[in-house]
N, C-alpha and C positions, 0 to 999 in steps of 0.2 A: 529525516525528511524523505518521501518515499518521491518516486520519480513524475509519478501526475501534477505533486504539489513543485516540483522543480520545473516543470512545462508551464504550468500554471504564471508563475512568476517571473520565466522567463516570455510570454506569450504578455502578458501585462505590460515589461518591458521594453519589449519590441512598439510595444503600442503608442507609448510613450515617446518613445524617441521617435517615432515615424513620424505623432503631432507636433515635436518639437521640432522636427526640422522639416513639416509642412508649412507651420505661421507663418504667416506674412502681417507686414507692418505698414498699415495706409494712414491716409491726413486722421482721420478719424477712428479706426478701428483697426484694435489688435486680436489676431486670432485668425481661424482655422477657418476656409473656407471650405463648406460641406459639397460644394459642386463636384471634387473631384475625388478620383479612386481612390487615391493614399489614405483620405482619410477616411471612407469605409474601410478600407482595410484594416486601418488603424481601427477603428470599432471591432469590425469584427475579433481581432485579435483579442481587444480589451477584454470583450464576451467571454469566451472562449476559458482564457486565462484565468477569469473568475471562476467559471463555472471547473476546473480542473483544480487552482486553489482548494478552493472550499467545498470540493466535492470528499464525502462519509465514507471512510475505509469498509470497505463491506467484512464480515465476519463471515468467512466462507467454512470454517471447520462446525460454527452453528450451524447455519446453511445444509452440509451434510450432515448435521446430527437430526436434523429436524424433517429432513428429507428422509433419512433412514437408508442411506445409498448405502451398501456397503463396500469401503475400500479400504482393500488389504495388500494393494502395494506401495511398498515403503516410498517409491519416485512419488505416485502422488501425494502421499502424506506431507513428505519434503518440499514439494510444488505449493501446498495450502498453506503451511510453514511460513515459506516464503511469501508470498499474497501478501501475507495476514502482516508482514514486517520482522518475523522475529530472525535473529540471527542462528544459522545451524555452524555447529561443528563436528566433524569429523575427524575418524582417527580415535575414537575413543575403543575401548575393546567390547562395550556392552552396545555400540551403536552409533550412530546421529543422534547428539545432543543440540537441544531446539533451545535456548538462552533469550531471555528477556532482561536487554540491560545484562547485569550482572548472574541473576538467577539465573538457576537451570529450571524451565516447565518441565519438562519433559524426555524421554529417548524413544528416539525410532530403533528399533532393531535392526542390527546388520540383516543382508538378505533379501531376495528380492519378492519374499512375503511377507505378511506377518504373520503371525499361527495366534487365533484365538479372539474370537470380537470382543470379550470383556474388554482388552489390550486396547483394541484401535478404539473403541469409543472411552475409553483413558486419556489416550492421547488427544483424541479430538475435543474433548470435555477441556482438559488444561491449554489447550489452543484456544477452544473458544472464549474462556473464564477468563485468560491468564495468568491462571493462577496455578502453583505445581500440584503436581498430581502423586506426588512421593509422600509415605507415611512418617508421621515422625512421632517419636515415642514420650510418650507422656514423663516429664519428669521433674 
């Protein structure tokens, strides 16, 4: 769960509990009177928390593929990586290993270039797809 969908939910619940312990209980009528700030606030939060919930992971390595940027250093590669949710590891010897779940999409190269556009739009193609970008041999 990426960190907007965690505000989201905790911005919901805030909401919640501010109406729950705004009610008031009279001869006749149970519930929230709208006169007072708590419980805009309380709306507004609800808003808010929705729209952060169910707000659309954007696809930022399409984004630059479609754009035609060219970016050949490895941090922002790492930075889109990141955006996009997948998990990186380091410490490997051929690079930044970019992991989906269990798979590997992808490696960013050590270094703080990468040498050769074929490469980065490799990279950004199995970023954007999610799917790996590694050949495997027919057999």
């Amino acid at each position: 769960m990426n960190k907007k969908r965690i505000f989201g939910l905790s911005f919901i619940t805030l909401a919640v509990v501010i109406i729950i312990l705004n009610a008031k209980i009279t001869g006749a009528f149970v519930g929230t009177v709208f006169s007072n700030s708590l419980s805009f606030a309380a709306l507004i939060f609800f808003v808010v928390g929705i729209l952060l919930f169910f707000e659309k992971q954007k696809n930022y390595a399409q984004e630059v593929l479609e754009s035609r940027r060219y970016v050949d250093k490895t941090g922002e590669l790492k930075r889109i990586a990141r955006e996009m949710g997948y998990e990186l590891v380091e410490g490997y010897r051929e690079g930044t290993r970019v992991l989906k779940g269990d798979k590997v999409l992808t490696v960013i190269p050590k270094g703080k270039r990468v040498n050769g556009k074929g490469t980065i739009i490799s990279i950004l193609e199995a970023m954007a797809t999610g799917e790996s970008n590694f050949r495997r041999r027919a057999g």
